[in-house]
Structure formats: C-alpha cells, structure tokens
C-alpha positions as CSV (number, residue, x, y, z in Angstrom):
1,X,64.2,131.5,127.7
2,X,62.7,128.1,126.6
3,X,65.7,128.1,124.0
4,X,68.2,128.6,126.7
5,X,67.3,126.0,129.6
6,X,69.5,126.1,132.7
7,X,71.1,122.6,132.5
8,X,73.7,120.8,135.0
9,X,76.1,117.8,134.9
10,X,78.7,115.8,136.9
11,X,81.3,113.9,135.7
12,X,83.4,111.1,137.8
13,X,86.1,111.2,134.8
14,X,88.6,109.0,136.7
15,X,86.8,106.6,139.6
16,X,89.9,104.4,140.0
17,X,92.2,102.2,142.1
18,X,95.8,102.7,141.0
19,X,98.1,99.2,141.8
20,X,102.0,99.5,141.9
21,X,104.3,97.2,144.0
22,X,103.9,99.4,147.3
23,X,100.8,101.1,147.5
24,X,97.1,101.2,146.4
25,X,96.4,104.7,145.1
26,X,92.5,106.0,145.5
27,X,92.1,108.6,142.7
28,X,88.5,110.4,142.3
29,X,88.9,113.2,139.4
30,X,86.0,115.0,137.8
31,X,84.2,118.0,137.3
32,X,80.7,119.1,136.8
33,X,78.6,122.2,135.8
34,X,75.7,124.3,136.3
35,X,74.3,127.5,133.9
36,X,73.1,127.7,130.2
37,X,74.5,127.4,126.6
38,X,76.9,129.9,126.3
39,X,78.1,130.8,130.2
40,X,79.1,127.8,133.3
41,X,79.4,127.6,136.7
42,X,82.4,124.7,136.8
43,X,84.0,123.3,139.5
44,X,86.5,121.2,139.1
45,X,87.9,118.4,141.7
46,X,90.9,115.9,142.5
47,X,91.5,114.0,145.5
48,X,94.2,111.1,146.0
49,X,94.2,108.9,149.1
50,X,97.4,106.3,150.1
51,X,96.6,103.9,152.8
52,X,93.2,105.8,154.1
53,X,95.2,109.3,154.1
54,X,94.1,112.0,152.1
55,X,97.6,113.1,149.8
56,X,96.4,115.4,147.4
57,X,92.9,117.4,147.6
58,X,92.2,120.4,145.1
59,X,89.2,122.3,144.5
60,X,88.0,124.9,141.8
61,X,85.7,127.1,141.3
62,X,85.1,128.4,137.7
63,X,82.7,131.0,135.6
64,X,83.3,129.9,132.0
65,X,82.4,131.8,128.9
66,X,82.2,130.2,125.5
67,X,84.1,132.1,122.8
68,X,84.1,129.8,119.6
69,X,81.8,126.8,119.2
70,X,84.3,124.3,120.8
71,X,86.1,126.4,123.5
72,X,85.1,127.8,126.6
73,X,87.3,130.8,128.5
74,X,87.6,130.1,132.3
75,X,88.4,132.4,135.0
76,X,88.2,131.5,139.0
77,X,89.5,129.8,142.0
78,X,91.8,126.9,143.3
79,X,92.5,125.6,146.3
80,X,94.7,123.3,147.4
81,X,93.3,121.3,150.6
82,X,96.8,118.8,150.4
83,X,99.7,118.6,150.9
84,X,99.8,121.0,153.1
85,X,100.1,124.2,153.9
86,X,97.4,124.8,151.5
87,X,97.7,127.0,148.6
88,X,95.2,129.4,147.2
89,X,95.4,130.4,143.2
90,X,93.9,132.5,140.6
91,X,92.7,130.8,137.6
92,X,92.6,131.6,134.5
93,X,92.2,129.3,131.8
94,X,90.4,127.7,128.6
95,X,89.0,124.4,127.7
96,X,87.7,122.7,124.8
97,X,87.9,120.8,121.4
98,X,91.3,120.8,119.7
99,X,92.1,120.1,115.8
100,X,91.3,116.2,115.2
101,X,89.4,115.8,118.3
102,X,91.9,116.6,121.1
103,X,90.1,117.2,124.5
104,X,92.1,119.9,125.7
105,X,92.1,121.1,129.2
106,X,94.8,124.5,130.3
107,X,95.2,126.9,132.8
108,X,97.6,129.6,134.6
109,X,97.7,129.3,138.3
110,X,98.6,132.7,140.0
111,X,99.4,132.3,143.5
112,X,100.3,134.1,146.8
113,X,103.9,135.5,146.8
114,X,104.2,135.7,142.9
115,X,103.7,131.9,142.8
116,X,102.8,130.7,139.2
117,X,102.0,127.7,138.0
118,X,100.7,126.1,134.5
119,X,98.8,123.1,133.9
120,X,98.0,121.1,130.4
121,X,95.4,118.5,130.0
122,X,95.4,116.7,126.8
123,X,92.9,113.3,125.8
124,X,92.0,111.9,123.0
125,X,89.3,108.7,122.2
126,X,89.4,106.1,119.8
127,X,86.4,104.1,119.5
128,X,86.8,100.6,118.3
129,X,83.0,99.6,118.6
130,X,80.3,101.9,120.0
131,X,81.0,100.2,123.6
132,X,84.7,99.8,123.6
133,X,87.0,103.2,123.8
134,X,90.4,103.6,124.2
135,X,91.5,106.9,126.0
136,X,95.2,108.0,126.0
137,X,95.9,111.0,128.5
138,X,98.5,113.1,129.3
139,X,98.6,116.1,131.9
140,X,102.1,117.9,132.7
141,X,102.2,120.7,135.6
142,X,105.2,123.5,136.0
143,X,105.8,126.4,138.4
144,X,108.0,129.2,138.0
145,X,109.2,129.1,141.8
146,X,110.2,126.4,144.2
147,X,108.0,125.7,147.1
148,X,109.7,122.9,149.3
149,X,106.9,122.3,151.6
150,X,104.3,121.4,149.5
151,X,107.4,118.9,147.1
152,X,107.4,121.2,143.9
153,X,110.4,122.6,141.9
154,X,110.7,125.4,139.2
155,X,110.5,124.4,135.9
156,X,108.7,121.2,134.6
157,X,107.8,119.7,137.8
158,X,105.5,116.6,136.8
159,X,104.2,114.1,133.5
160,X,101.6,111.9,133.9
161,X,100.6,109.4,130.9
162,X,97.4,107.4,131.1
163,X,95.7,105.0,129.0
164,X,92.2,103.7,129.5
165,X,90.4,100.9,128.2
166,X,86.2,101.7,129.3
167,X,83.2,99.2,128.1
168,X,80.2,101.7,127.8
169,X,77.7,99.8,129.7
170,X,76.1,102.7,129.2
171,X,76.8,106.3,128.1
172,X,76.5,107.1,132.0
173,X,78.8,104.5,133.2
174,X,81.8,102.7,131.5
175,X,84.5,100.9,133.9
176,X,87.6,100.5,132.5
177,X,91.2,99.0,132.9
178,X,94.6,100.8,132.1
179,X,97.9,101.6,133.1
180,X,99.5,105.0,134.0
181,X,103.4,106.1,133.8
182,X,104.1,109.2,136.1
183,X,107.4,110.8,136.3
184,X,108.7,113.8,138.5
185,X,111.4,116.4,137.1
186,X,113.8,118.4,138.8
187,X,113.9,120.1,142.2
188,X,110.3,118.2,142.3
189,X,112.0,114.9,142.1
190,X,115.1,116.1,144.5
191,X,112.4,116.8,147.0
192,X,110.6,113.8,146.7
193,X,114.0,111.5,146.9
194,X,115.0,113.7,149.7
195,X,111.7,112.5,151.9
196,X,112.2,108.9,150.6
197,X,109.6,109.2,148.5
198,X,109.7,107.8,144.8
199,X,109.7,110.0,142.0
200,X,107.1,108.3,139.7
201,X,106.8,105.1,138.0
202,X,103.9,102.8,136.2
203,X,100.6,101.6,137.8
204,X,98.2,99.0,136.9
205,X,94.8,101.1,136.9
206,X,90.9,99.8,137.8
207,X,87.6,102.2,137.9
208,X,84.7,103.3,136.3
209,X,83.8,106.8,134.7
210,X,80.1,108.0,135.8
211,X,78.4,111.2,134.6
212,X,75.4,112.1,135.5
C-alpha cells in the first residue's frame, strides 16, 4: 500500500567513550528497525569494550506490534555474546511514550533453567534551544536467580544514571558530553568485589548519537 510504505532506521543512541580513574570504557548502544506503520522488525544491540576486550555484547531480535498510538508490544530474542557462557532469553516486552513525555523502554527476560530477568529503560529530553538537549537516563536490571559465572545476583542487581548534554548539528547527528553514576546491588556487587572488580561508580562521558 502507497499509504503503508515499508520504512527502516538505525539509531547509534549512545556512541561514547566513558573516562573514570582506571579505565576507558567503549560503549556502542542502539537499535534500529525495519517493517511498516503498525508492525517492526527491531533489533536491539549493546556492546562494551575495556582495554580492546569485548565485556559485554547482547543482541536482540524483536517483532513489535503497536497497540495504542504511542506504544509498541514486543516479543522475541536475546542473546548474550559476553560475559561468558552466553545466555539465551525470551523477550517479551513493550516500548513507547509515557505520560509527560517519558521514553520508556521494558522487558521480561525468560531464560534457560527458569532464569528470569527484568529490565527498565527510562529517558526523558529537555530542550533548551532547538540544538541544545539535555537527556537524563536511567536503566535498572534484576533477576530472580543467581548466576555466578556471568557476575549477577537475585534481586536488584544493577542502576545506571546518565545525563547527556548533545548539540544537534543536525537531527542525524548530535555529539554530546555527560556523566554517568552506575552502581551494583547485592550478590551482583559480592561477586564483583570477590573478582576485584569494582562495583560501580561515576564516569566522565564523550560521543555522539547518529541515526540514520
């Protein structure tokens, strides 16, 4: 249908260098699409590299389904590349516009051996000029089960708070500045400590969103 055109879109939401007193962080999260108004092919990527080695690399494969105007239902795939052993998950989740403009991104993870996880994604953009936007994030993961080898407890494992500062060069490409504040919980920062690894802290941020 003319009306209906298959469209498609990529998004590099975060293209970023993350600065703390040990290590550079390389962070490449973003997600992109393929399919027509009302049902997606999504997939949806992270990847985190420390000193050239790949730490975290996740993969997923979604069919969404809009069911209001502003929110999309979601049902697929993840796959956990790293840490390893790799983890495979069911998906099942929705996405969209929140109440005063909240970006909201959730999902349940169901894994092998009764493995469950959940995952909210929350943003939210103030625009001081049409150029300049300031972007506060937050993302918090928990799993019902402990799973030592890959550094997660039960419970509330993880917090992440970010905040973005982006120019809009153009719509297409903004870099930005920011800081993030990170913070493990439980058995997920026992395991970490355990390792010598720390459990979270703040990081000076540098990148650039891109869609295209």
């Amino acid at each position: 249908r003319r009306d209906d055109p298959l469209l498609m879109a990529v998004f590099a939401d975060e293209l970023e260098i993350r600065e703390d007193r040990d290590d550079n962080l390389l962070v490449l999260d973003g997600q992109g699409w393929i399919g027509k108004d009302l049902k997606k092919l999504w997939t949806k990527f992270e990847i985190e590299r420390v000193s050239g080695e790949t730490q975290e690399a996740e993969l997923q494969a979604l069919y969404s389904q809009a069911v209001t105007p502003n929110w999309d239902f979601q049902l697929g795939l993840r796959k956990d590349f790293q840490p390893t052993p790799s983890r495979s998950w069911m998906v099942i989740g929705f996405q969209g516009l929140a109440p005063y403009y909240f970006e909201i991104d959730t999902a349940l993870f169901i894994g092998e051996s009764g493995r469950l996880a959940l995952r909210l994604n929350a943003e939210y953009e103030i625009l001081f000029t049409q150029r300049w936007v300031l972007a506060p994030e937050i993302e918090v993961n928990s799993y019902a089960h402990n799973d030592r080898k890959i550094g997660v407890g039960s419970g509330l494992s993880d917090i992440e708070i970010g905040l973005r500062l982006r120019y809009e060069i153009r719509r297409e490409f903004a870099p930005y500045i920011g800081v993030t504040w990170s913070e493990k919980f439980g058995d997920s920062a026992h395991f970490s400590r355990s390792i010598g690894e720390d459990t979270g802290g703040v990081q000076l941020v540098l990148g650039a969103r891109v869609w295209f």
